[in-house]
N, C-alpha and C positions, 0 to 999 in steps of 0.2 A: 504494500500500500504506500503509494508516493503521494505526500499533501505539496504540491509542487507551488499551488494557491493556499496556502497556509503560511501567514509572512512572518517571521523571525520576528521577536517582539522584543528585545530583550535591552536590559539595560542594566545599566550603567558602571567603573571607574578603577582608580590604577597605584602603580610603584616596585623601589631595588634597590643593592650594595653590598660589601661583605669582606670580614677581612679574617678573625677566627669562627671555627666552624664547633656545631657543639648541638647534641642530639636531644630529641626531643620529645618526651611519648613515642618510643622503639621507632620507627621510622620517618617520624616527624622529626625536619631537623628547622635551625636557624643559623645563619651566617651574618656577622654583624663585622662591620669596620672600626677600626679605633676611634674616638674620639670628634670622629668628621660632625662637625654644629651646624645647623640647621641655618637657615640665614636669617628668617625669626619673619615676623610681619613687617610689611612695608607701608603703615599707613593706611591700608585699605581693608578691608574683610578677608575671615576668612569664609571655607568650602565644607562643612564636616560632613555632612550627610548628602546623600541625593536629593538632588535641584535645590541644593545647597540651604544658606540658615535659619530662612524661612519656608523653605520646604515648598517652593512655588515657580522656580526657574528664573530668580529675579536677583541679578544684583545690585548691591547699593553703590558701586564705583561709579566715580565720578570724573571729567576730562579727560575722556576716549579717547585715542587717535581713529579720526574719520577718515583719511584717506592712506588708503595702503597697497596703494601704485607702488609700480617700483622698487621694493624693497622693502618699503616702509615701514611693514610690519614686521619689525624685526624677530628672527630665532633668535631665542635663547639656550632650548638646548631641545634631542628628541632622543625616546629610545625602544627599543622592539620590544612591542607588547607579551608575544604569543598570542594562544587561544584566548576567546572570550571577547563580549560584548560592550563590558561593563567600562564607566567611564572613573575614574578618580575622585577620592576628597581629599580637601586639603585643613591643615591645622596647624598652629603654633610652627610655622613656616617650613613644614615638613609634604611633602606629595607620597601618600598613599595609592599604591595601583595593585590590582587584583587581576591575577592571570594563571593561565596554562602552559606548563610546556610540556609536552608531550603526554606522561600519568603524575604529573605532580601541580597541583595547585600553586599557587606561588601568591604570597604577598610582602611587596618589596616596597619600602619605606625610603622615602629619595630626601635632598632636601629642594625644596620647593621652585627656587630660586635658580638653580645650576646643577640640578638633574642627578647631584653624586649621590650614589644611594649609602645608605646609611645601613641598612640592616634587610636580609631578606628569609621568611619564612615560607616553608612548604611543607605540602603534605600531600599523599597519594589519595589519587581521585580517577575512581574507574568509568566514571561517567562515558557514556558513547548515546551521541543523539540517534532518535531514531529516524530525521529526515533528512540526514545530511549536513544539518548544520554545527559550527564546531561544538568541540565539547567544551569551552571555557566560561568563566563565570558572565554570568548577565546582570546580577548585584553591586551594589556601590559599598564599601566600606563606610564603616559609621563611625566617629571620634568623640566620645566625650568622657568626660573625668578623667584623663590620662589613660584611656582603654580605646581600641579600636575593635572592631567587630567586624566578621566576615559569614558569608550566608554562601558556602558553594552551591551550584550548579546539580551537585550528587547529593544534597542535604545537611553537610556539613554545618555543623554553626559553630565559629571560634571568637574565644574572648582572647585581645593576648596587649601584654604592655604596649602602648603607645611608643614607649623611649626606646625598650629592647626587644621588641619581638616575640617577648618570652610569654608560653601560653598560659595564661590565668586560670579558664576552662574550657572543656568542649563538651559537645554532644551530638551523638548522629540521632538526628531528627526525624529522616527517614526511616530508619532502623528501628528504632522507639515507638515509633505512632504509625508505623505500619502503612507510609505513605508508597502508592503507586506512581510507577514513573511516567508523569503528562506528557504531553506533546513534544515539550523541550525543555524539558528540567523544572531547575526552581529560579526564579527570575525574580522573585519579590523581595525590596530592601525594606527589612524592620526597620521600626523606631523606639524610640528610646521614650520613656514616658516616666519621670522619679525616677526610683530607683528600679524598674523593670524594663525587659529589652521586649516589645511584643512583634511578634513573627507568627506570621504566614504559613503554617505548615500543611495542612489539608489532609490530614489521614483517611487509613480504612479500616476497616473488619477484615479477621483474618479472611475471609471467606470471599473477598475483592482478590486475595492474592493469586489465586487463578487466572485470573483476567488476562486475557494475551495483551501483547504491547501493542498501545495504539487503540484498543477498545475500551477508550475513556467511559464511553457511555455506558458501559455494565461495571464501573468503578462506584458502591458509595462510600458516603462519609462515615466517620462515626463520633461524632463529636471535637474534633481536635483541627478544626478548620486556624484557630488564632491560641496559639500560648505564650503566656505570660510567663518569662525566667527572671530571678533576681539575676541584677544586671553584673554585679559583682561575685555572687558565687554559681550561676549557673542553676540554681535549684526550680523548679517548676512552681510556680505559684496558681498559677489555674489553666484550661483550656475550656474553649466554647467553640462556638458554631456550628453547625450540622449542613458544612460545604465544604468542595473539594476548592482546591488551592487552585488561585489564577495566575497571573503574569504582572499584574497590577503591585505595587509598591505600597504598604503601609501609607497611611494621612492621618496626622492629628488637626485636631480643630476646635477652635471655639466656637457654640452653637450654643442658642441663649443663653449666653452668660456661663456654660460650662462646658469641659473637656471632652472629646468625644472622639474614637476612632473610628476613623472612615474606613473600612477592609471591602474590598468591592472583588469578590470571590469569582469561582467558575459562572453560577446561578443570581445572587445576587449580591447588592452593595449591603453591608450593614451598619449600623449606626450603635455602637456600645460604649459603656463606660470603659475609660481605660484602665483603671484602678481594680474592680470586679468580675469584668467584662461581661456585665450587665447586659444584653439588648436592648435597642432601644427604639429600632426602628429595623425593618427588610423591606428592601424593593428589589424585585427581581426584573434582572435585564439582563437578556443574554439572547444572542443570536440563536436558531432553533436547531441550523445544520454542525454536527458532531466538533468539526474541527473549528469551530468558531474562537474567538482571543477577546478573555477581558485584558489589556496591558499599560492603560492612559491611565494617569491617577486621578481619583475624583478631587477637582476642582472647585472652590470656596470663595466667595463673593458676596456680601453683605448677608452676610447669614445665609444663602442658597448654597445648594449642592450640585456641580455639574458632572456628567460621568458620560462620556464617551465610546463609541466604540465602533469598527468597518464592516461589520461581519454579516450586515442588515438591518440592527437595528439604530445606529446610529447616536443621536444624541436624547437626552431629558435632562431637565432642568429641575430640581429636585428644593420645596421647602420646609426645611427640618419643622419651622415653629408653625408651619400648622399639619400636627396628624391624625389618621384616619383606619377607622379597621376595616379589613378588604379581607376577607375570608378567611376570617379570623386570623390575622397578622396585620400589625399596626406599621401603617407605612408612610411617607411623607407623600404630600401633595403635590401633584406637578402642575407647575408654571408653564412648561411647553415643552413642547415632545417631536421627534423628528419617527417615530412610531408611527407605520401605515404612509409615508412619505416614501414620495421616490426619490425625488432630491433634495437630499439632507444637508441642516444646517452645517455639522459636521461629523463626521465620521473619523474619528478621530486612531491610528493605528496604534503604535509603539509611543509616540510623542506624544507629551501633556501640556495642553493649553495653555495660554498664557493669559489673562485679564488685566487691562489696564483702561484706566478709568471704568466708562461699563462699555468697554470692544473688548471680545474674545478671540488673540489672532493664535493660530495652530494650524498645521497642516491634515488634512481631509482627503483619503483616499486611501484603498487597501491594497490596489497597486500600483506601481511607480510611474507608470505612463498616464493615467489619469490622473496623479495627484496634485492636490492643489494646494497652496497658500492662499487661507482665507482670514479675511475682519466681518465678526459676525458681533451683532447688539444682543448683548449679555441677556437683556430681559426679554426680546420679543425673538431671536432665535430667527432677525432676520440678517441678508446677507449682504455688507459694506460693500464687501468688493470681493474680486477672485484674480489670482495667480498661476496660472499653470506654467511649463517649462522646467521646473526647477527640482521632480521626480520626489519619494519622499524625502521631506525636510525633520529637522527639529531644531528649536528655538530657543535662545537666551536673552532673558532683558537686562540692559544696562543701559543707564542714561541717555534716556529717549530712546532709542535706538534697541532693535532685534539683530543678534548672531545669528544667523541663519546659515547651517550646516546640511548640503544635501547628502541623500545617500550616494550618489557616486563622486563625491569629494569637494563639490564646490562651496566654496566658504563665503559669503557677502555681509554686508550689515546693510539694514534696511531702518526708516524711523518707524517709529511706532506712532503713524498717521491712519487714522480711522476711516478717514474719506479716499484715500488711494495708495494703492502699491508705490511704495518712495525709495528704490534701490539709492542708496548712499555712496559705497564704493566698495570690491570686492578683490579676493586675495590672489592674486598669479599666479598659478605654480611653477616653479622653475625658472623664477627669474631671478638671478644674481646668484652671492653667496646663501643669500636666505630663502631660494627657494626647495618648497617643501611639496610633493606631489602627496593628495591622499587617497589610497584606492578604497575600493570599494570590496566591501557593505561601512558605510558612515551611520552609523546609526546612533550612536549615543550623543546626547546632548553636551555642545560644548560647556566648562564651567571658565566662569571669571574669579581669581582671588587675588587681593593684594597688588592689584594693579595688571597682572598676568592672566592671560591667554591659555586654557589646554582645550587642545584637539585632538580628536583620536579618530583616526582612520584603522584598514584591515593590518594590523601585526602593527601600529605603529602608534606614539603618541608622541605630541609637538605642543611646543610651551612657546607663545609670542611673547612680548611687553606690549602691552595693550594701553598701558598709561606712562607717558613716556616716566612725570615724574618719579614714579614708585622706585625708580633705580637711583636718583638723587639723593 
């Protein structure tokens, strides 16, 4: 069975270095360099988590360089990723990257600024896709309290020091809660909420484990769709939900006034406390045909919920503060629906929207020849403008202005103007000492920190100076 039309969804981020070598849980090792310091922040933000601090694709850097003719966007340094999808965080002026090479996982710890890696951790990972696509991670590493965290591809979850590499704890996820292997692994990046790390895992009953590969659809759950581990020792504090694990990345949010995680599953999105993991709302949205992908994160805007997806059904505009029971499950109300539409507001694949002011711009399309760059009006779900050309995209905001990253390498900055497509100015490849060609599949959203530029094409990641002064 070939899903040839089944699109790679996966996301995000990176890092390496090493000078003594020294073993780790029997064939877990880490190799760390002397003393090499990080270059520390520049004035600017940093990147800890996927689509970085505020968890929305947005950063707060300020005096761009807007034109990057000629050179202009300067390298500062790039280096061969391996396997995997996933794009980098960054922190306390160090570049995290999460990769594959060959059966070993890898997470390698750079410093942020001049690419020298500082320490690199691995571990064996048998994972083999089953449609061809590579077997490397599609999760971003998570940074906080001087801990990083890593979510492989085969179910791996690792806690391990920030500074040394060294693992705090683990657990196989898959192993434990009796998860079957989806379409194309595990691609969802936890978050961090107090002192809990909540993840995505999606279990079964023993009795799913028969199931041939690839026959999702005689896969169930059995409770352990979201677990809650203390974030420091690894211990299980709860699991919930009764759905199989999607593509889609953990979202925290405030909705009236309190804390709420957004997990938007195979079936549907849910709305729980994150402390209990309480329910507190289900809506189910999901394409009807087998191989369908939830993988866009649900999206947050004056107290609404946006959740996207290519598969058929498209977009719904989702409001927590007012709910309602629907056969017997209390769900939020929708504001507008791209449901029963032929052409949809957005259809949103692998990439997650962007909302600025109330225009919603994202790329719309599930394959690359039709896809489009669209500005859609947050609340009526109707359509600003449209872009084609540009195959799928994914997008980064920074001061006025969208990174806009195609999948087959093309890199532009466009404004973030709601009344029309506004190309700015776009990056060469191959021109000068600083040209950088990127191939394809481009899939992971570029991140901005500290004034810096990373990009990641197929085997390779590249770090510009994006503010000239951050190097002053």
């Amino acid at each position: 069975m070939k899903l040839n039309h089944a699109c790679p969804i996966f996301f995000l981020i990176l890092v390496t270095v090493f000078c003594y070598s020294g073993v780790l849980n029997g064939n877990e090792g880490a190799t760390q360099k002397t003393e090499a310091k990080a270059t520390g922040s520049q004035g600017g933000v940093d990147w800890p988590k996927f689509l970085g601090p505020t968890g929305d694709g947005k950063s707060s850097e300020k005096n761009i360089l807007t034109d990057w003719s000629d050179g202009k966007l300067k390298l500062l340094w790039k280096i061969e990723t391996g396997e995997g999808y996933a794009m980098g965080s960054v922190a306390k002026g160090r570049f995290y990257h999460f990769g594959r090479v060959k059966e070993r996982a890898n997470l390698r710890c750079l410093d942020a600024a001049t690419g020298a890696q500082q320490w690199e951790f691995t571990y064996d990972s048998d994972y083999q896709d089953l449609y061809g696509y590579d077997s490397g991670p599609r999760t971003s590493p998570i940074i906080d309290d001087g801990l990083v965290y890593i979510y492989g591809v085969e179910g791996m979850l690792h806690c391990l020091d920030a500074l040394s590499g060294k693992v705090v704890w683990k657990q196989n996820l898959n192993e434990r809660f009796g998860v079957i292997q989806n379409f194309f692994g595990v691609a969802s990046t936890p978050v961090i909420y107090e002192d809990l790390i909540l993840v995505m895992v999606g279990g079964s009953p023993q009795e799913s484990q028969k199931v041939p590969p690839g026959a999702l659809g005689q896969v169930k759950p059995n409770q352990a769709g979201i677990c809650a581990f203390n974030k420091k020792t690894g211990e299980l504090t709860y699991s919930c939900v009764d759905d199989l694990a999607s593509y889609c990345s953990l979202k925290l949010a405030m909705l009236e006034g309190e804390p709420v995680l957004l997990a938007w599953m195979r079936g549907s999105l849910f709305g729980m406390t994150p402390r209990s993991g309480k329910i507190k709302f289900e809506f189910p949205w999901r394409a009807r045909i087998l191989e369908s992908v939830n993988a866009s994160m649900p999206v947050v805007h004056n107290g609404q919920v946006l959740i996207s997806e290519c598969y058929g059904k498209g977009s719904v505009l989702l409001d927590p503060a007012k709910l309602e029971s629907v056969a017997g499950k209390i769900k939020p109300a929708v504001v507008w629906s791209d449901d029963q539409k032929r052409a949809k507001a957005m259809a949103a694949h692998w990439n997650t929207p962007i909302v600025i002011g109330d225009s919603m711009y994202g790329c719309s399309g599930r394959h690359s020849a039709q896809a489009e760059l669209k500005c859609v009006d947050w609340q009526t779900g109707d359509v600003n403008w449209t872009q084609r050309g540009l195959a799928r995209s994914s997008l980064t905001y920074v001061d006025g202005h969208f990174v806009v990253l195609g999948e087959q390498g093309r890199l532009l900055l466009i404004k973030a103007d709601s009344n029309e497509f506004s190309p700015v100015t776009e990056y060469t490849p191959g021109v000068g000492a600083n040209g950088v060609r990127f191939r394809s599949p481009c899939w992971a959203a570029p991140i901005i920190a500290n004034g810096m530029l990373y990009v990641r094409g197929k085997d390779q990641l590249v770090c510009f100076q994006l503010v000239e002064s951050a190097q002053k």
